[in-house]
ZALUMGU-292190 format. One record per residue (C-alpha): residue in one letter; y, z, x. Coordinates in steps of 0.2 Angstrom, whole numbers, plus 5000, padded with zeros to 4 digits. Each point is the difference from the previous one (the first is absolute). Layout:
AYZX;...
END
This chain:
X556654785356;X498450034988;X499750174993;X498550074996;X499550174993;X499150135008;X498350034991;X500250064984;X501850055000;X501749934997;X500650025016;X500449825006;X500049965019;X500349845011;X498649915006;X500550075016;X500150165007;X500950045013;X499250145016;X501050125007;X498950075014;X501049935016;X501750074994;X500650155010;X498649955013;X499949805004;X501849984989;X501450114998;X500850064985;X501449865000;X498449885002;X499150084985;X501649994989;X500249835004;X498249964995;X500350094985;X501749904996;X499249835004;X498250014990;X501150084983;X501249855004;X498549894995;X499150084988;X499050135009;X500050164992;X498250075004;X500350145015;X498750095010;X499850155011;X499250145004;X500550195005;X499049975015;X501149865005;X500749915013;X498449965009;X499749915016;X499750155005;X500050134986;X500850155010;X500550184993;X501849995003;X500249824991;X498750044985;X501249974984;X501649925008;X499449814990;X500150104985;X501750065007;X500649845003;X499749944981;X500750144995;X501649975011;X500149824993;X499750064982;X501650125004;X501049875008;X499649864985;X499850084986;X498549894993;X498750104996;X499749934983;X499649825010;X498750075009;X498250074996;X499650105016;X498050035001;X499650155016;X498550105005;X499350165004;X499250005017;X498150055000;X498950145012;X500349985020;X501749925001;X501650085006;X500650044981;X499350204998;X498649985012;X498350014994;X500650034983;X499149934987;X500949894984;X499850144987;X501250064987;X501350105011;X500049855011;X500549894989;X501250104991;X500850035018;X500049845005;X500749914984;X501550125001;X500449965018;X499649824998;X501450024985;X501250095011;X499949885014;X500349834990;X501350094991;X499149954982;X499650134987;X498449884996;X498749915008;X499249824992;X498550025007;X499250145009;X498449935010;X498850125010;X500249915018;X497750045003;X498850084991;X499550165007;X498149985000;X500549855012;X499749804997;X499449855010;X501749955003;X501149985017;X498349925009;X499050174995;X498649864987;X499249955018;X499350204999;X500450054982;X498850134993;X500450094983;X498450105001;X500950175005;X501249984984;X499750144989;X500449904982;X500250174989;X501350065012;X501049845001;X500049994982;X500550174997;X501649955016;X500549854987;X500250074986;X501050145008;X501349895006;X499849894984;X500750144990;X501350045012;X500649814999;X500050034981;X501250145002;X501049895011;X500149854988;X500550114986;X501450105008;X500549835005;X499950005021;X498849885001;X499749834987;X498549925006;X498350055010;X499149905014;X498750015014;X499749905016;X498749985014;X498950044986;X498049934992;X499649944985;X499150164998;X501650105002;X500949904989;X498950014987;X500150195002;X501650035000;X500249884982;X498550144993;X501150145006;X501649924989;X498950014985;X499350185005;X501650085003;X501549894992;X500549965016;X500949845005;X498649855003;X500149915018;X501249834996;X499749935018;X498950025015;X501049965016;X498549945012;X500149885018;X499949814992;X500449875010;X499149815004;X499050115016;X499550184989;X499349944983;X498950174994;X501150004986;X499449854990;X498250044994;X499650184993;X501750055002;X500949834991;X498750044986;X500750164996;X501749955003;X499749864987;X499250094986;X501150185004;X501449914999;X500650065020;X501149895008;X499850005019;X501550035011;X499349905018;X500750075013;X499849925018;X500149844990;X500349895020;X498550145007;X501550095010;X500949835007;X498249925009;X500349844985;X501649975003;X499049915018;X501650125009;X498450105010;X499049815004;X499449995017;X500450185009;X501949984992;X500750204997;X501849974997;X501250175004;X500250094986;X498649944990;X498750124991;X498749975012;X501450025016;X499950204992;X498150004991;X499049875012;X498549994990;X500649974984;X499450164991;X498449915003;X500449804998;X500249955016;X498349935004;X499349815008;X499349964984;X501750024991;X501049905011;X498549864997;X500550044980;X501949985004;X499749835007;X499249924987;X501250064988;X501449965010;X499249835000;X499849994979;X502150055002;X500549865013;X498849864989;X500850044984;X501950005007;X500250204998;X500550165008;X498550115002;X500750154996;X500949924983;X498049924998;X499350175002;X501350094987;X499749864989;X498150025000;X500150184996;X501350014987;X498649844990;X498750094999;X499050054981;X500450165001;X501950055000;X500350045018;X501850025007;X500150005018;X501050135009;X501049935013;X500850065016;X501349955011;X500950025019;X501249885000;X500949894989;X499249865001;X498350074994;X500650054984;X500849854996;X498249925005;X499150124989;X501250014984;X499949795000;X498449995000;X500150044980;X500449785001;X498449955008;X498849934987;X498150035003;X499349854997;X498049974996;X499849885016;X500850175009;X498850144993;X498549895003;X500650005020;X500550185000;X498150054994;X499449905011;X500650065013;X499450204994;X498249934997;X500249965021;X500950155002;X499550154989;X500250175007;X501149955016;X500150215001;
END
């Protein structure tokens, strides 16, 4: 499998990632080992999670047990070296310390948990899960409004963690810094704050990409570009609705949407209009659509590697072969076709 290097460092990772978020939820920890073995078998060594984690729902009493469950495997095989394991602090209003901000005793807190839970005395990459001003991600663009952002104090929060993720570099916890959910303004902010304080500068932004949620690629692909950012997609199939599994009033058990029935947000008529015509572009050119979909994401001018999830078996296997599907010009053409039809289907 092809290896590329997260923004400006020399860490090398596959050109697939592989999500975590149903293990100890949707998969058990025998399930999550199995994924584990499987995707390293093939050249897979990206890994990501979150302390937050497993989700579908995110509930107090299972907040960290996927971080538990890497750390399990890690015990049980002895392969840390093979893998570059990337998690995340959880921003303001979730179940992770209530109402508490991302701040310097936060993340000092939650870098040390996060550590004793996957059994690791570092971190690849350490990624803020959400800005704590906000952004117009998770469906919040159809009502985004910055205006009540006071920029001096936003500043004054990012270089405050910036240093601390300086301290934590150095004393060796922690070997690379990124963001996620985040702008083009935050981005840029966060790169002024590395020059202001010494602090690490963001190597990746991990941000919603798939064929049906394209904010990423104007503002935010030209930072990207020109920072040197790579973007970690996550959602790469928009939460199962291009594999088609969803088509016409479908919800098969144990599916995301049999525990989250609107999709964070996705499930909407013009979506499944969306899914039909790329299902469509799949069937005419001879292709799995979810294979198609990962393909699409993983060509795209900026480096983007897709982060991909997994229930069963069989999905994985779709997902790590879709590495061998080549995207042909005759193919893009049909794809953007279809998202000048279809451009905002949530």
């Amino acid at each position: 499998m092809r290896k590329t290097r997260l923004g400006r460092t020399c860490i090398e990772v596959s050109e697939i990632c592989l999500g975590s978020m149903t293990w100890g939820s949707q998969n058990t920890e025998a399930e999550g080992h199995a994924q584990l073995d499987r995707a390293i078998e093939v050249g897979v060594n990206f890994i990501d999670t979150a302390e937050m984690y497993p989700t579908n729902p995110v509930k107090a009493e299972t907040v960290g047990d996927t971080e538990r469950i890497i750390g399990s495997w890690l015990k049980r095989r002895g392969r840390r070296d093979d893998v570059v394991i990337a998690t995340k602090i959880t921003g303001r209003g979730q179940t992770v310390r209530p109402g508490q901000a991302v701040d310097a005793a936060a993340v000092r807190e939650a870098v040390d948990a996060s550590l004793a839970r996957l059994r690791t005395d570092v971190i690849d990459l350490y990624q803020i899960h959400w800005p704590n001003r906000g952004s117009y991600h998770f469906r919040r663009n159809w009502s985004y409004d910055p205006t009540g952002q006071e920029g001096a104090a936003v500043i004054q929060n990012i270089d405050e963690v910036s240093e601390t993720m300086r301290a934590l570099v150095e004393t060796g916890k922690v070997r690379a810094f990124g963001l996620s959910n985040e702008t083009s303004w935050g981005l840029m902010q966060w790169i002024a704050s590395a020059e202001r304080t010494g602090g690490p500068r963001p190597v990746s932004t991990q941000n919603e990409y798939s064929l049906l949620c394209r904010h990423f690629d104007t503002d935010l692909a030209e930072t990207c570009h020109n920072e040197n950012i790579t973007l970690l997609a996550y959602s790469p199939l928009a939460a199962g609705l291009l594999s088609g599994k969803y088509q016409g009033g479908r919800v098969p058990q144990g599916s995301r949407m049999s525990r989250t029935p609107d999709l964070g947000g996705r499930r909407t008529d013009r979506a499944f209009s969306a899914v039909a015509a790329y299902l469509d572009v799949a069937e005419r050119h001879g292709l799995d659509p979810c294979q198609m979909a990962l393909a699409w994401v993983r060509s795209r001018p900026v480096p983007t590697i897709p982060i991909v999830g997994a229930t069963t078996p069989d999905q994985l296997e779709i997902a790590l072969t879709s590495r061998e599907v080549e995207m042909t010009e005759r193919l893009r053409e049909d794809l953007e076709a279809v998202h000048r039809a279809h451009p905002m289907p949530y």
